[in-house]
C-alpha positions as CSV (number, residue, x, y, z in Angstrom):
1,X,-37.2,37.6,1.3
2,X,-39.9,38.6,3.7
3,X,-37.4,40.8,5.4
4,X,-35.7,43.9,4.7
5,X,-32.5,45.3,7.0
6,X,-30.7,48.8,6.9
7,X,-27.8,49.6,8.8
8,X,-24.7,52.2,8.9
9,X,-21.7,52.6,10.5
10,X,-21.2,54.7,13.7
11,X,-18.7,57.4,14.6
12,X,-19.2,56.3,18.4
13,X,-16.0,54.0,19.7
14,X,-19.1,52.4,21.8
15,X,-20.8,51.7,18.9
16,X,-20.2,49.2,16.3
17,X,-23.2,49.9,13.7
18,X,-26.6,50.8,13.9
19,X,-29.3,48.9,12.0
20,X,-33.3,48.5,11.2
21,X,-35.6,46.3,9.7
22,X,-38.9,45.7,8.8
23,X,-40.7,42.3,7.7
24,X,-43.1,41.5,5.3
25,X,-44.5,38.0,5.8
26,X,-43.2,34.8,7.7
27,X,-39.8,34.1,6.8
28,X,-36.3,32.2,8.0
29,X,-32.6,33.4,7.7
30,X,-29.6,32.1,9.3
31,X,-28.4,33.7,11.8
32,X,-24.3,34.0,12.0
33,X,-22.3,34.1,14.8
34,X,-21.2,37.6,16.2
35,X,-18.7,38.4,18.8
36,X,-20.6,41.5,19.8
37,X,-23.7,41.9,21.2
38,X,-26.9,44.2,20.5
39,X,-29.8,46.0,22.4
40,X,-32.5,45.6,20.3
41,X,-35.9,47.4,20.1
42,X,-39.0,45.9,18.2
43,X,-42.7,46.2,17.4
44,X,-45.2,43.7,16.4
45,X,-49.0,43.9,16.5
46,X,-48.8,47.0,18.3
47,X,-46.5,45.5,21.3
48,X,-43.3,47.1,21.9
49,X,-40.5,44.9,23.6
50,X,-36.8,45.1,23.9
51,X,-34.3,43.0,24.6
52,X,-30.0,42.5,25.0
53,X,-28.9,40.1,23.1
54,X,-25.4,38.5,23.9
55,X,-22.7,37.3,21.2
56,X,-23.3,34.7,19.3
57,X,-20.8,31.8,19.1
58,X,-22.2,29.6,16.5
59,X,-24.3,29.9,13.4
60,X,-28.3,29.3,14.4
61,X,-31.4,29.6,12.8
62,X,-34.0,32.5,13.2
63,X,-37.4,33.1,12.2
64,X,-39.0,36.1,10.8
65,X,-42.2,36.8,12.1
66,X,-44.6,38.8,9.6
67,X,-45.5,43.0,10.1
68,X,-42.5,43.3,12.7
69,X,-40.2,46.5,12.6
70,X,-36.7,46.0,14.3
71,X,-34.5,48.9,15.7
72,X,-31.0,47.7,17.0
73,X,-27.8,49.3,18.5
74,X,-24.4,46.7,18.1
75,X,-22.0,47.7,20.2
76,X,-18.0,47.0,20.0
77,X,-16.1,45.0,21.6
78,X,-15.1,46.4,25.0
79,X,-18.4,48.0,25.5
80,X,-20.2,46.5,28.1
81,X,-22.9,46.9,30.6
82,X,-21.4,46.5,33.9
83,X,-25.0,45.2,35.8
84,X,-25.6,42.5,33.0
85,X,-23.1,39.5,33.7
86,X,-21.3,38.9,29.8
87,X,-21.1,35.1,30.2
88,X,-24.9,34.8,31.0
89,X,-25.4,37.0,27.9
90,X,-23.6,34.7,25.1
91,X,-26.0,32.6,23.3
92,X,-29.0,34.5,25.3
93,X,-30.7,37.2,25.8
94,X,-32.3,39.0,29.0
95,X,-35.4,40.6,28.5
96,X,-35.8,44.8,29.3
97,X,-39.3,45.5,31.4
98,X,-41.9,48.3,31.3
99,X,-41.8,49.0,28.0
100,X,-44.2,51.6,25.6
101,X,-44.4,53.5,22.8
102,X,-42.4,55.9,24.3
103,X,-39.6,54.2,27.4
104,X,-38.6,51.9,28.2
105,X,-37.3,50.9,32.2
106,X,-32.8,50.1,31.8
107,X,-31.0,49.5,36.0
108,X,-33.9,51.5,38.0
109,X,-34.4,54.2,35.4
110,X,-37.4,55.3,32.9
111,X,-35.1,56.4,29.3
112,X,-36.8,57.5,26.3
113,X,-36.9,54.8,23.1
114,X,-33.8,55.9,21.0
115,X,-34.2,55.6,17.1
116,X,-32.4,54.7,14.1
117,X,-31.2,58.5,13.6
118,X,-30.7,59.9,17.9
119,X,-28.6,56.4,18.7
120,X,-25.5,57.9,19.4
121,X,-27.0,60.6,21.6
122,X,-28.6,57.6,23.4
123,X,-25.4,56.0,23.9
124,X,-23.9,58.6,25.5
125,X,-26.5,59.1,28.4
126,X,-25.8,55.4,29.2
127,X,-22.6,56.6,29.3
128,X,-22.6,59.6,31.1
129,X,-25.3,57.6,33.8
130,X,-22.3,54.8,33.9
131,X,-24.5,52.3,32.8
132,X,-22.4,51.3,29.7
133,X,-19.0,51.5,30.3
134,X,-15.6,50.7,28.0
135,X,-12.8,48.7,28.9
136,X,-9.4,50.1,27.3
137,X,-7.8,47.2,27.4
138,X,-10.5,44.8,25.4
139,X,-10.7,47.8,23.1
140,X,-7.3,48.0,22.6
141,X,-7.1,44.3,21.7
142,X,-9.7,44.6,19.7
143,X,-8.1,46.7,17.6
144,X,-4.6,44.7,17.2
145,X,-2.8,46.9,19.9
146,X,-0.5,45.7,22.2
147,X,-2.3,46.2,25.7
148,X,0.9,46.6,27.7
149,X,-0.2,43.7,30.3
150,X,0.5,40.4,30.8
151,X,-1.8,37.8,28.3
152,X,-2.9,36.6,31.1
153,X,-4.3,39.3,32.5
154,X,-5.4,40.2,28.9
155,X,-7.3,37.1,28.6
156,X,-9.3,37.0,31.8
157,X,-10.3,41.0,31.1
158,X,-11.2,40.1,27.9
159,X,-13.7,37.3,29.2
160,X,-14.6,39.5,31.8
161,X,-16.0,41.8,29.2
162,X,-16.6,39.9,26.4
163,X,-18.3,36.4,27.6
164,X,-16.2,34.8,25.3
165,X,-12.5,34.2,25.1
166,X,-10.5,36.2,23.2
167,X,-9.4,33.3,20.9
168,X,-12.7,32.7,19.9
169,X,-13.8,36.2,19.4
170,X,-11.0,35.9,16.8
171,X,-12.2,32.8,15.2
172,X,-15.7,34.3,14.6
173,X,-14.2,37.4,12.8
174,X,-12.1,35.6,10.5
175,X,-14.9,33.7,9.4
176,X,-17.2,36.5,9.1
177,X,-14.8,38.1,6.9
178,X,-13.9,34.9,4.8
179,X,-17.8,34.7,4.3
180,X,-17.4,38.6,3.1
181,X,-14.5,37.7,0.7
182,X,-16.5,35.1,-0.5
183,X,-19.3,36.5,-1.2
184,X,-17.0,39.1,-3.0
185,X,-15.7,36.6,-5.6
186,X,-12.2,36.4,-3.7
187,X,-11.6,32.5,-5.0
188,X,-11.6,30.0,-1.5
189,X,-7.5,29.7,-1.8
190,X,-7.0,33.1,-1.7
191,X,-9.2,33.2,1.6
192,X,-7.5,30.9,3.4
193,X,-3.8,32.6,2.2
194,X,-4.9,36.0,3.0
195,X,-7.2,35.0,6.3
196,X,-4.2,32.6,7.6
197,X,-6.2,29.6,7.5
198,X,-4.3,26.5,7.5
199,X,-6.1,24.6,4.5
200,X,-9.4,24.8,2.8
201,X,-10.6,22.0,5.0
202,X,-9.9,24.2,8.0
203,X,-11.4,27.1,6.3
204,X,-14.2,24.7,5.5
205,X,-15.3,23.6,9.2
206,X,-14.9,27.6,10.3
207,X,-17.8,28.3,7.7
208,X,-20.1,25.6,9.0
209,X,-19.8,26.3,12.7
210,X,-20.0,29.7,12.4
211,X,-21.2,31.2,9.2
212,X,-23.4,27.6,8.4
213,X,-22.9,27.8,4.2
214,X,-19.9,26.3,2.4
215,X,-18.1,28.6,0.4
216,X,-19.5,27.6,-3.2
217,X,-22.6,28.9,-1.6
218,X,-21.2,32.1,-0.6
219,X,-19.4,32.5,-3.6
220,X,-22.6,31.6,-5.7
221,X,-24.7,34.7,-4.4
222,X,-27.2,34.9,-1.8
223,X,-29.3,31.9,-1.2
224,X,-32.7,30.4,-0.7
225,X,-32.0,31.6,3.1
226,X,-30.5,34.6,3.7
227,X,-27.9,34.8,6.0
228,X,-28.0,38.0,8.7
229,X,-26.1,41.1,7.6
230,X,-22.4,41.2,7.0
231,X,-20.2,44.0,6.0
232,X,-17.1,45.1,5.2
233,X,-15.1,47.4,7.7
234,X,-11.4,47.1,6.4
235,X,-8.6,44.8,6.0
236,X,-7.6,45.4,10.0
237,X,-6.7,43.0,12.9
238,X,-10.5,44.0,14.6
239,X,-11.9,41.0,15.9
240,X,-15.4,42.7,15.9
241,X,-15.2,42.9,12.0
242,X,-18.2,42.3,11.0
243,X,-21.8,43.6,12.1
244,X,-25.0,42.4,13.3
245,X,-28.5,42.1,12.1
246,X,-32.2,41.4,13.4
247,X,-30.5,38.2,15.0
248,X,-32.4,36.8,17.7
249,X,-34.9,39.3,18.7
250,X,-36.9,37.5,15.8
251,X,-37.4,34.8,18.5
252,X,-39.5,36.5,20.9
253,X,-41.6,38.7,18.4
């Protein structure tokens, strides 16, 4: 494949993972949907740009330009930037200005380009300066708690927040996982008991909107077209799950 992504996990609660990439020639991969959403850093032909990129809420295609390097933060679910509206966000992207080698220009302010290593440190000026912010209630649904408040009021936060309602934020972490176990070996039946699908059918149709292979292919090893990163995190109720990867920025290189 013409590219080539690393990522880890963070100990941040803002931060879902961290990740970079590099590509070697024109290429194509398929982009999964994510729940989450990403400020992402890259470089081509000597041109910096940046960009936030929203969630994700179906399976898409992206291109990989050739001699681009990608720098990315993924942040969890609750995490938000109060000045960006999160509906607009889902499915899009909005485009940072003034940016150099060097900084980059974020709600009035010059900040210095974080890297792959100083992320976290990054993270928590934005937080300290209140431009990202974390809602305890999203975060605790997120993370299978009970939120204490009505599900009404749980609902409406958590599209507040999110740009996407909290049903489907589920629906995209199940089949990021099933795609996971797949990939695993874990046999499709045993997805479907363990993931609470209703049949394989239904496990079926969650794959193609959102993961866009079947799972023979997934269970068959990586294909002719890679699919963006996906990792494991645990066997929890987190409807984040599952990470992120050079996604769409790959558009606009």
């Amino acid at each position: 494949m013409g590219l080539e992504i690393e990522s880890r996990a963070s100990g941040s609660p803002f931060v879902a993972r961290v990740w970079r990439s590099r590509s070697a020639r024109d290429d194509r991969m398929t982009s999964v949907a994510n729940a989450s959403w990403d400020l992402v850093f890259w470089e081509r032909h000597g041109r910096v740009r940046a960009a936030v990129h929203g969630p994700e809420s179906v399976v898409s295609p992206a291109p990989v330009p050739t001699d681009a390097t990608f720098f990315g933060i993924n942040f969890a679910l609750g995490t938000s930037m109060p000045h960006l509206a999160a509906d607009r966000l889902v499915d899009g992207h909005v485009e940072i200005p003034g940016v150099t080698r060097r900084s980059f220009w974020l709600k009035g302010s010059a900040w210095h380009l974080p890297g792959y290593e100083d992320a976290e440190a990054f993270v928590e000026r934005l937080v300290r300066e209140e431009i990202l912010v974390r809602d305890p209630v999203v975060a605790a649904v997120a993370r299978g708690e009970p939120a204490g408040l009505s599900e009404r009021t749980v609902q409406r936060r958590f599209v507040a927040v999110t740009g996407l309602t909290q049903g489907a934020a589920r629906q995209i972490a199940r089949a990021r996982r099933a795609a996971v176990l797949l990939r695993e070996g874990v046999p499709a039946g045993e997805v479907v008991h363990r993931l609470g699908y209703f049949d394989q059918p239904h496990l079926a149709r969650s794959l193609s909107r959102y993961i866009g292979r079947t799972a023979g292919e997934l269970g068959a090893g990586e294909p002719p077209e890679p699919l963006s990163l996906l990792y494991k995190t645990g066997d929890g109720p987190d409807v984040s799950l599952l990470g992120t990867s050079t996604r769409k920025a790959v558009h606009h290189a």
